[in-house]
Residue frames relative to the residue before (quaternion, step in Angstrom):
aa qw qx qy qz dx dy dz
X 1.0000 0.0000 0.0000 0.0000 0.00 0.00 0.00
X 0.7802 0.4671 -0.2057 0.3617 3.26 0.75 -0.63
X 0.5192 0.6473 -0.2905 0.4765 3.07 1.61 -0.73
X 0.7497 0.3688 -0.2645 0.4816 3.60 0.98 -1.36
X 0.5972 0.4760 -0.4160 0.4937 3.54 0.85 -0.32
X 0.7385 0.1809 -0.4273 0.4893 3.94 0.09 -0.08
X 0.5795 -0.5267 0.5732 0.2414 3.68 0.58 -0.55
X 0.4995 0.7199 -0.2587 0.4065 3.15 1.04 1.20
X 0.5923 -0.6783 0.3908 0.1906 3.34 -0.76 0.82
X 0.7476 0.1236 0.1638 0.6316 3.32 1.39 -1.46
X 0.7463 -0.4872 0.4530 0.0224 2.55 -1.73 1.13
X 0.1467 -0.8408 0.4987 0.1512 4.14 0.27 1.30
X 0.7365 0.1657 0.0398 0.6546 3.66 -0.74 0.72
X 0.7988 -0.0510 -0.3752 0.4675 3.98 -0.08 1.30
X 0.0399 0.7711 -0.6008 0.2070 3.60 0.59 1.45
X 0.4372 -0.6337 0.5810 0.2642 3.21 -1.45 0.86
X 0.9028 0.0144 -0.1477 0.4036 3.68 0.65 -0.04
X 0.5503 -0.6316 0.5457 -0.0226 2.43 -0.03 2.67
X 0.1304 -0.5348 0.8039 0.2253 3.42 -1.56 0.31
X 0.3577 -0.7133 0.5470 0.2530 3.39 -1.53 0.33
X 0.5412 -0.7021 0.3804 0.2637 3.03 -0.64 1.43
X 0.7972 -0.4805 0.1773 0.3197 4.03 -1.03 -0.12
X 0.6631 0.3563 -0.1923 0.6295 3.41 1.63 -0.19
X 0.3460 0.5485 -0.4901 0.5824 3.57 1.58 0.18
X 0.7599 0.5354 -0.1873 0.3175 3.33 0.10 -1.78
X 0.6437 0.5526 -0.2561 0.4635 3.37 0.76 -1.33
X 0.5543 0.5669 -0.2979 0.5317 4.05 1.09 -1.08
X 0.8694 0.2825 -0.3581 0.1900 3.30 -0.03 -1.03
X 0.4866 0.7757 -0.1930 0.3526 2.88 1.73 -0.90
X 0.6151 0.5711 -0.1567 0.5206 3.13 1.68 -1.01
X 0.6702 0.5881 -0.2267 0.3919 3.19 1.27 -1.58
X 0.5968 0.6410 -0.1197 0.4676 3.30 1.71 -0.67
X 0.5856 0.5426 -0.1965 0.5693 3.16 1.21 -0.92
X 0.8311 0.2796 -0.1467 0.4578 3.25 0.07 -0.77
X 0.4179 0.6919 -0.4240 0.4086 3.54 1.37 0.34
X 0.5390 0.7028 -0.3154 0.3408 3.12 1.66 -1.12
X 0.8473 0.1442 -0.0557 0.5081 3.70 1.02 -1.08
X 0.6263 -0.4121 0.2968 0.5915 3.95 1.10 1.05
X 0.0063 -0.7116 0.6955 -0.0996 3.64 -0.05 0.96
X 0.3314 -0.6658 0.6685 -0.0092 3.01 -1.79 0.78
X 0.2969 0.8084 -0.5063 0.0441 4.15 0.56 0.19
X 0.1508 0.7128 -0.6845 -0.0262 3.39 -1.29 0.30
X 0.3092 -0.7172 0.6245 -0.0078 3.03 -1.26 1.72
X 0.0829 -0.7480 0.6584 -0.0026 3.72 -0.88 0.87
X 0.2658 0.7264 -0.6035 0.1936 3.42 -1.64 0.35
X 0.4519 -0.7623 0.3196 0.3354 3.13 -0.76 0.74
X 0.7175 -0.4504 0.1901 0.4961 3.81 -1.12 0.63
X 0.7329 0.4143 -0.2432 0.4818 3.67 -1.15 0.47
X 0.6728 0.5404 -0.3152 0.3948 4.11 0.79 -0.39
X 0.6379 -0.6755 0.2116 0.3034 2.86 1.29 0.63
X 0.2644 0.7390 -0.5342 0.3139 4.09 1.20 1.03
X 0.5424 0.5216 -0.4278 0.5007 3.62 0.82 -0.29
X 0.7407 0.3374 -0.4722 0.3386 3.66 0.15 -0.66
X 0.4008 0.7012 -0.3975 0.4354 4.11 1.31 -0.20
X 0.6001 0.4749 -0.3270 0.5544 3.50 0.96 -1.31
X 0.7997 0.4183 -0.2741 0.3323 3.40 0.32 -0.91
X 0.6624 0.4174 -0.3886 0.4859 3.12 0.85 -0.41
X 0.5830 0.4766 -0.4217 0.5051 3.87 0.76 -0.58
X 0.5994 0.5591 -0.3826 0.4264 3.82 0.85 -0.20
X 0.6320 0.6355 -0.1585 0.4144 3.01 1.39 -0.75
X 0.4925 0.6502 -0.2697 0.5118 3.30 1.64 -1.08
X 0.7773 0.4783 -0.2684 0.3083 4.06 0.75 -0.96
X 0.5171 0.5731 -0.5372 0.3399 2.96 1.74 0.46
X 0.2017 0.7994 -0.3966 0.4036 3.74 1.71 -0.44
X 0.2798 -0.8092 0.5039 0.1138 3.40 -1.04 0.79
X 0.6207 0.5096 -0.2255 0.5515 3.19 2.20 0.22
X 0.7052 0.3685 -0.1456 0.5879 3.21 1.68 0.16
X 0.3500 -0.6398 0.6796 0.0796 2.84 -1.32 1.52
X 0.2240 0.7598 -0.6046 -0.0837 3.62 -1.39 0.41
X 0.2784 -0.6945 0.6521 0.1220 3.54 -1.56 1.13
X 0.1056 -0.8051 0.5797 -0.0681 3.08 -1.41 0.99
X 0.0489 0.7309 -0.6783 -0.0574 3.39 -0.24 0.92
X 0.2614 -0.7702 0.5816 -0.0112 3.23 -1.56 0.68
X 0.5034 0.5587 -0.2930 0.5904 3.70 1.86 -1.02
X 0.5636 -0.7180 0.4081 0.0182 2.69 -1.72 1.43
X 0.6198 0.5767 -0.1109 0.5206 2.71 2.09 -0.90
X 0.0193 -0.8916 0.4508 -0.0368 3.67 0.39 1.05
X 0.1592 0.6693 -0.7234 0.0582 3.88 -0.62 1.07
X 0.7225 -0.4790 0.4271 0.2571 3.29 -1.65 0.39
X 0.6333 0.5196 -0.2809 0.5001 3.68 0.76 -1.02
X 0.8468 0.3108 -0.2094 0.3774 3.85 0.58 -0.96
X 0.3532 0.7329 -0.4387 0.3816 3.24 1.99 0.13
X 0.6192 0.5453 -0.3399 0.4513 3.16 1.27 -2.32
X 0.7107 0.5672 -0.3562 0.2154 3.64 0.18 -1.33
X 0.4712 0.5778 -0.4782 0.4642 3.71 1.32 -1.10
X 0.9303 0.3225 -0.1574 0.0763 2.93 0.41 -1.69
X 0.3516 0.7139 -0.2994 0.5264 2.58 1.56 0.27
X 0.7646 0.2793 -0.1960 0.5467 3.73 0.55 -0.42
X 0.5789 0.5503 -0.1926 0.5700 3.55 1.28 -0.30
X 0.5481 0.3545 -0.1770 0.7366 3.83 1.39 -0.27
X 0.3018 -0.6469 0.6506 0.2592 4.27 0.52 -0.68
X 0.3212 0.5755 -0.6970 0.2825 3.98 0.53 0.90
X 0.6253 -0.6561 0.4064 0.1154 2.75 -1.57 1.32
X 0.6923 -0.3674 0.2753 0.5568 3.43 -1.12 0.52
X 0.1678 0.7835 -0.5862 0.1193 3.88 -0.91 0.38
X 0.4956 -0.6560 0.4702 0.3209 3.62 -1.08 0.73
X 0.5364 -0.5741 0.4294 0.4452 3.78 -0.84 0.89
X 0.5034 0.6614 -0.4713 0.2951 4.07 0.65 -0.18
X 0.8551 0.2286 0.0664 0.4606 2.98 1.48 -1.34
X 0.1506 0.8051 -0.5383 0.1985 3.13 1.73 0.85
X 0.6632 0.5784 -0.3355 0.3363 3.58 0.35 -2.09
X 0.7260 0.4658 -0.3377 0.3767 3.76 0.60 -1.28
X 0.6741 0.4391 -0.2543 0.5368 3.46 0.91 -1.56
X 0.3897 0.6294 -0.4892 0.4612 4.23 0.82 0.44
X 0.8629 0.3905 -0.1590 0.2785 3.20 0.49 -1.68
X 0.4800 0.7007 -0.3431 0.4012 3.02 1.79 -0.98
X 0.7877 0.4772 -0.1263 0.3686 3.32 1.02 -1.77
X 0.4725 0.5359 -0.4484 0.5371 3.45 1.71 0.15
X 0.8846 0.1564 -0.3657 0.2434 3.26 0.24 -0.56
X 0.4524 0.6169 -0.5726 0.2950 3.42 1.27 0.27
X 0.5100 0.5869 -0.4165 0.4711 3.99 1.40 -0.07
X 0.6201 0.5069 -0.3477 0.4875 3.53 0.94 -0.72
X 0.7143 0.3999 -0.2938 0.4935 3.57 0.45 -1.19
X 0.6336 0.4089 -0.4491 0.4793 3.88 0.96 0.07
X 0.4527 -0.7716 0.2896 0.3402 3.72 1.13 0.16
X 0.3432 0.6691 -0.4929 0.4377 3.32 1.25 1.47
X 0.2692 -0.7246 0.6284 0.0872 3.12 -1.55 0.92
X 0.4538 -0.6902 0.5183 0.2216 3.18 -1.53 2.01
X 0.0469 -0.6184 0.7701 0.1496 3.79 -1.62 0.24
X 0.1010 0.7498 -0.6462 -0.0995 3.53 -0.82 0.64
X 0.0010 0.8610 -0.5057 -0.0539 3.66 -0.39 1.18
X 0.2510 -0.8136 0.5109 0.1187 3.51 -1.09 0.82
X 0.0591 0.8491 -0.4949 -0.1750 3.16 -0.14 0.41
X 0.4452 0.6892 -0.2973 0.4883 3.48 -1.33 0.21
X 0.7201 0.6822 -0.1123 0.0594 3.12 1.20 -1.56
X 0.3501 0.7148 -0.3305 0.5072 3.03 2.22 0.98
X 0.6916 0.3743 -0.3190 0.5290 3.56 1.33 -0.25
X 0.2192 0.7820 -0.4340 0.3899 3.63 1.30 0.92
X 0.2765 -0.7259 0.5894 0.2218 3.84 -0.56 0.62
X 0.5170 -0.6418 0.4391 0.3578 3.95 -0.31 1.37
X 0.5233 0.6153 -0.4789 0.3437 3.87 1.19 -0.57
X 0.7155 0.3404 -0.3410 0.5059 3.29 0.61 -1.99
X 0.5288 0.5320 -0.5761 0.3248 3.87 0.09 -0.91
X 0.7246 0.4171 -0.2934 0.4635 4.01 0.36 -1.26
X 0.5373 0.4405 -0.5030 0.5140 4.12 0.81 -0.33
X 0.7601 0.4496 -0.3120 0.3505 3.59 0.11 -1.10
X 0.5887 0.4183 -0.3965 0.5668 3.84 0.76 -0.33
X 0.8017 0.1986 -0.3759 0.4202 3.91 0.07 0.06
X 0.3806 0.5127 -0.5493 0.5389 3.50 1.27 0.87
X 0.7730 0.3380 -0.3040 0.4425 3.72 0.23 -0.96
X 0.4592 0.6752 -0.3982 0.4179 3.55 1.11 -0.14
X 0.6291 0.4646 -0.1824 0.5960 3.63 1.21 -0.81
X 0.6949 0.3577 -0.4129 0.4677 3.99 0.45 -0.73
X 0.7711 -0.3593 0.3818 0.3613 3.59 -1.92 0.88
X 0.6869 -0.5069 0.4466 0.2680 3.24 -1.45 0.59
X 0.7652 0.3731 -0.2957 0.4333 3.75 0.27 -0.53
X 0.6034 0.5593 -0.4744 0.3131 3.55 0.07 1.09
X 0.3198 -0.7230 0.6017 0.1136 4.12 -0.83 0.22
X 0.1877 -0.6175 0.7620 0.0525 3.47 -0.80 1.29
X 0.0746 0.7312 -0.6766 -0.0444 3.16 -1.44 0.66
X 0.0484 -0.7243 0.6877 0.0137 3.33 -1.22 0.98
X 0.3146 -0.7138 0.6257 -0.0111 3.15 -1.38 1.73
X 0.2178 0.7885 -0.5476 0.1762 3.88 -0.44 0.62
X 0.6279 -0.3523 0.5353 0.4417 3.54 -1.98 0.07
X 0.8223 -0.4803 0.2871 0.1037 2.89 -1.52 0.01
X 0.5371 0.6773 -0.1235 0.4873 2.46 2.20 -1.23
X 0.5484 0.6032 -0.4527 0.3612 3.91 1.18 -0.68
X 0.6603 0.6941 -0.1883 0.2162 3.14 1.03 -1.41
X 0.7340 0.4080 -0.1693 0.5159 2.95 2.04 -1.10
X 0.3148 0.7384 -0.3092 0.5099 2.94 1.64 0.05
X 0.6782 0.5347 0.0397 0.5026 3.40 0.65 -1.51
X 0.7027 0.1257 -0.1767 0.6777 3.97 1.15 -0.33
X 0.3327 0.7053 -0.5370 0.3218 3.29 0.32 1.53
X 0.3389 -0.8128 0.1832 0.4370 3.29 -0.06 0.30
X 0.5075 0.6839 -0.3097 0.4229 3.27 1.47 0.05
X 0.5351 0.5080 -0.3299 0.5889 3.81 2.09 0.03
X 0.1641 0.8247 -0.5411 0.0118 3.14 1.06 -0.41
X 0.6729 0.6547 -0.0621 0.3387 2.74 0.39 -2.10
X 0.5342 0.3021 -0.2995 0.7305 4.00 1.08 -0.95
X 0.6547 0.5563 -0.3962 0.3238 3.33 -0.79 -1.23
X 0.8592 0.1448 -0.2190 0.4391 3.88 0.35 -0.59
X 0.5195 0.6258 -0.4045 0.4182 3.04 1.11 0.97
X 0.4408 0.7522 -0.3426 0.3501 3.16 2.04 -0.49
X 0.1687 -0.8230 0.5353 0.0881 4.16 -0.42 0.56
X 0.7521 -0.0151 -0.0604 0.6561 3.55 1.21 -0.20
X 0.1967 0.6499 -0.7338 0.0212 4.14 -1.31 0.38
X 0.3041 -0.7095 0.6111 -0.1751 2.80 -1.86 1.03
X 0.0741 0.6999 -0.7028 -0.1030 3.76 -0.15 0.81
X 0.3986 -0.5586 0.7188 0.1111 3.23 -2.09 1.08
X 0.0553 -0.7532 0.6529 -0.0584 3.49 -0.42 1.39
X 0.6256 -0.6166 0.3643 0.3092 3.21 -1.71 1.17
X 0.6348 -0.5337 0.4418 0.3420 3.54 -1.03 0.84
X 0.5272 -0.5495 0.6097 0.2199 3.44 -1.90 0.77
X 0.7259 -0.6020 0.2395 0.2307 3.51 -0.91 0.32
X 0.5282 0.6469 -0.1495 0.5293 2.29 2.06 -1.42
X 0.6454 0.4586 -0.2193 0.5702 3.94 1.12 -1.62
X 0.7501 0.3570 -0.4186 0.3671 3.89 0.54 0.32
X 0.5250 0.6179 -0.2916 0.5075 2.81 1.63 -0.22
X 0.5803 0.4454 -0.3647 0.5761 3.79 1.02 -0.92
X 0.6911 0.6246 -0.2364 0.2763 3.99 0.60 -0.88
X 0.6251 0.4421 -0.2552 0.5905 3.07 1.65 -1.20
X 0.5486 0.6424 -0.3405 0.4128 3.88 0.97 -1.26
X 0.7699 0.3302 -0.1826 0.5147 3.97 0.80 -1.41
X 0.5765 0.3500 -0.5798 0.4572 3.95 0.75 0.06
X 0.6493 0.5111 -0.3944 0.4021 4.09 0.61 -0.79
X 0.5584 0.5522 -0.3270 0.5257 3.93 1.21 0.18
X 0.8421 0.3146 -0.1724 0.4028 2.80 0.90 -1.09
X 0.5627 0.3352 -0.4546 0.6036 3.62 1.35 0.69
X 0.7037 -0.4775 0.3794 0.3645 3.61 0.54 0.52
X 0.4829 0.6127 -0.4830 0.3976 4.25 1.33 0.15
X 0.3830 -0.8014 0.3935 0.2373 3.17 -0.95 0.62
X 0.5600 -0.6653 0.0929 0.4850 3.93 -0.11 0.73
X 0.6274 0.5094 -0.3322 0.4863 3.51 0.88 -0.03
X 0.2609 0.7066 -0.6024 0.2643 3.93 1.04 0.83
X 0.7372 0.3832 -0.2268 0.5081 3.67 1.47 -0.53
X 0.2716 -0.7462 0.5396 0.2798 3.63 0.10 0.41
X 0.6742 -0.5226 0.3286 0.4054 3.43 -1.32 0.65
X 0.6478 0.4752 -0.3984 0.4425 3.86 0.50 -0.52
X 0.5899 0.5827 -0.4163 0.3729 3.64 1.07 -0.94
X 0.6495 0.6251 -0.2188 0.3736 3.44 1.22 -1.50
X 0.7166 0.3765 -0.3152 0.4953 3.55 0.95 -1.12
X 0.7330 0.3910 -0.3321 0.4467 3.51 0.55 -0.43
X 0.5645 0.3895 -0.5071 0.5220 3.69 0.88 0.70
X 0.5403 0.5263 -0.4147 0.5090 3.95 0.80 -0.28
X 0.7607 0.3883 -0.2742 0.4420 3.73 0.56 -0.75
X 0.6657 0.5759 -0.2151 0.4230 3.41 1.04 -0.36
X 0.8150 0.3286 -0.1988 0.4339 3.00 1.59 -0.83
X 0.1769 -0.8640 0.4356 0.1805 3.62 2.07 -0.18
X 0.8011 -0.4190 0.0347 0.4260 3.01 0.50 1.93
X 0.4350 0.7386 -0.4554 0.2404 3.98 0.79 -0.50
X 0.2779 -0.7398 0.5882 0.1721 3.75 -0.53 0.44
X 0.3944 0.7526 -0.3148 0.4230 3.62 1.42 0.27
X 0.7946 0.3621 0.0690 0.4824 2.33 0.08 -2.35
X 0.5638 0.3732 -0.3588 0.6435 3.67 0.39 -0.89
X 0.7221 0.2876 -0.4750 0.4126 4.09 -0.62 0.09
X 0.4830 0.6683 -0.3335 0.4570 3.68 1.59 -0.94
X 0.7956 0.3564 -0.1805 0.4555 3.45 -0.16 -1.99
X 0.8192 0.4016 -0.3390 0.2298 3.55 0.61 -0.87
X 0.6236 0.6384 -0.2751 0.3575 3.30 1.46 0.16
X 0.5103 0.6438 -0.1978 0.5348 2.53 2.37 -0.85
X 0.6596 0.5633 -0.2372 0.4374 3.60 1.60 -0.31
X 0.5618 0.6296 -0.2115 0.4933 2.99 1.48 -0.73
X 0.6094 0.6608 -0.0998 0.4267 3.27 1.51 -0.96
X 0.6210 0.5623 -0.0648 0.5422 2.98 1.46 -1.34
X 0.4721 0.5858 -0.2955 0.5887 3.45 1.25 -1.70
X 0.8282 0.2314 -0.1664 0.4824 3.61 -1.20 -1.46
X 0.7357 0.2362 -0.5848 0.2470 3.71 -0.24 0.40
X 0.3970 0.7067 -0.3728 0.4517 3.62 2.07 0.21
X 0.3810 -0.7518 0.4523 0.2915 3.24 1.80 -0.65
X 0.6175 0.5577 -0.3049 0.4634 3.33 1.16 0.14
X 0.4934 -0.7170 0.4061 0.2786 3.93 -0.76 1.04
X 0.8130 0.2903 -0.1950 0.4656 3.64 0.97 -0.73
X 0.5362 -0.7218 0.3524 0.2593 3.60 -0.78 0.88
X 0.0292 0.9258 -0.3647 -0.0950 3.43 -0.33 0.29
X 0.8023 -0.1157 0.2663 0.5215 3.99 -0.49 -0.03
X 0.6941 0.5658 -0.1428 0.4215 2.99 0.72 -1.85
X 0.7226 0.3254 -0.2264 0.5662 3.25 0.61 -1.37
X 0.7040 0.4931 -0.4389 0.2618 3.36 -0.05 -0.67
X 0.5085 0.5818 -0.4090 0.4854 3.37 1.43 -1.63
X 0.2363 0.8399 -0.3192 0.3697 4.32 0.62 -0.97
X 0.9232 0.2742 -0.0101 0.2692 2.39 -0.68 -1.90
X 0.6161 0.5373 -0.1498 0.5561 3.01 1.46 -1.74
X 0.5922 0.5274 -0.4411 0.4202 3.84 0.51 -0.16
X 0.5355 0.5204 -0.5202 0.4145 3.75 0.94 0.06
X 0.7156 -0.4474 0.2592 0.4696 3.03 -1.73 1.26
X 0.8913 0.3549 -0.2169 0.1807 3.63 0.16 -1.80
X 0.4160 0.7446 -0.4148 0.3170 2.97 1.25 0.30
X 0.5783 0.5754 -0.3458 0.4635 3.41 1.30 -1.72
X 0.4859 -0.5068 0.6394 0.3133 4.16 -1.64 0.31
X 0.7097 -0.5105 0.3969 0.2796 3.71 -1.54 0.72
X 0.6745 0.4761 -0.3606 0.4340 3.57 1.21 -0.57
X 0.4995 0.6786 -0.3023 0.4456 3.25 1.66 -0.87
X 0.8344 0.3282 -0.1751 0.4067 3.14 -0.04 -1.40
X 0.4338 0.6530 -0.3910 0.4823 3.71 1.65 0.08
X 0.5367 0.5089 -0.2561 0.6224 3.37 0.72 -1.43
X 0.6793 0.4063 -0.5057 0.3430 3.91 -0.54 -0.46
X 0.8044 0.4499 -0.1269 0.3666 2.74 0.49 -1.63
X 0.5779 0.6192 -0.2705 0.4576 3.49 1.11 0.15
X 0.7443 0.1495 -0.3470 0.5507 3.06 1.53 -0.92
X 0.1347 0.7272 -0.6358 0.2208 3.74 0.10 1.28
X 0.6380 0.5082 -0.2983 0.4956 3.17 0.59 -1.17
X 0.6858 0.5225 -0.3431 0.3727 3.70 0.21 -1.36
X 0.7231 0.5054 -0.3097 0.3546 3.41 0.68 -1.01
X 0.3814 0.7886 -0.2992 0.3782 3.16 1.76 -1.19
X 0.8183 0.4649 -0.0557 0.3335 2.36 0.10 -2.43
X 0.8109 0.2656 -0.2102 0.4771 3.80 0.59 -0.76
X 0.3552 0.5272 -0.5611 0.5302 3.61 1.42 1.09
């Protein structure tokens, strides 16, 4: 809808190639580095700040002819079907589950000795049981020096992770990162380059539209890609080219926008109204 209403090629705000913004950017670069000597990374932040687009870009690395990458993405995390991704994700041969872990390592380093570098990223990687997390560090303990586990999670792994009973993970960690919610100013530069970068010109949002998507979204790199498409949406069925209040206010009238006390209050004053019909 939008595309035919401005006359566009692309999709604002759900591009396949997202630049990564400066603390995206800063991670991977790092995540890389430290691939050089068995890296250990684990990026945290809370949902919506913007760790999925890392996954994606380290996913991106496996088109590279020097780089292997795993990706888990399922939410649902046992130990046995981890080995299996990897295990088909690496091309280990058909092999009995007794002897997955060994016939792993072999196949790391025959990737190493071809001068490729492993990324194995998990996302999600807060709904992990600290067991499998502790099986998998002395599995990667055994593969060749040039590879980077990465685990992408809330915030909560992290504390999880400075227990003392994790010890043991925890000082194995070689690089972490929290992804903190963007400044106003950095969502503003963000929304300004996706509307460049489908050809919209920067004023498609008028200045009120803009402040009341910054306040609504309290830094999230989600939501602000969420609310502002969802405005755009609103716009073109108004028939109109520039977004406004109007549309945005719109947008924000869907159920999931409104906060749990909000939508409590509604429903509370149902009855009243009932009641004094």
């Amino acid at each position: 809808m939008i595309k035919s209403s401005f006359g566009l090629t692309k999709e604002p705000f759900y591009r396949s190639d997202v630049a990564l913004l400066p603390q995206q950017s800063e991670a991977v670069d790092m995540i890389k580095i430290h691939a050089q000597h068995g890296g250990f990374s684990v990026i945290v932040g809370n949902p919506g700040v913007g760790k999925s687009v890392i996954g994606a870009h380290l996913a991106q690395l496996g088109k590279e002819r020097d780089t292997v990458v795993v990706s888990f993405t399922q939410t649902m995390h046992t130990y046995q079907p981890i080995l299996k991704l990897l295990a088909e994700s690496m091309q280990v041969g058909t092999a009995p589950v007794k002897d997955l872990e060994k016939e792993l390592v072999q196949t790391a380093y025959r990737h190493v000795q071809a001068h490729k570098t492993l990324y194995i990223v998990i996302d999600e990687a807060h709904l992990l049981d600290i067991d499998i997390l502790r099986k998998l560090r002395l599995l990667f303990e055994r593969f060749p020096k040039k590879h980077n586990l990465v685990l992408l999670g809330h915030t909560e792994l992290m504390f999880r992770l400075s227990m003392m009973c994790n010890e043991d993970i925890k000082s194995r960690i070689s690089y972490s990162k929290q992804i903190l919610p963007l400044a106003d100013q950095e969502l503003s530069d963000f929304i300004v380059a996706e509307l460049g970068a489908v050809g919209l010109g920067v004023n498609t949002f008028d200045e009120a539209a803009l402040q009341v998507i910054l306040r609504a979204v309290q830094g999230n790199l989600r939501l602000c890609r969420n609310l502002c498409y969802a405005s755009l949406v609103a716009a073109c069925m108004d028939r109109q080219r520039i977004c406004s209040v109007s549309h945005v206010n719109a947008a924000l009238q869907q159920p999931h926008w409104r906060s749990h006390e909000a939508l409590l209050k509604q429903q509370q004053a149902k009855p009243n109204r009932m009641a004094v019909s």
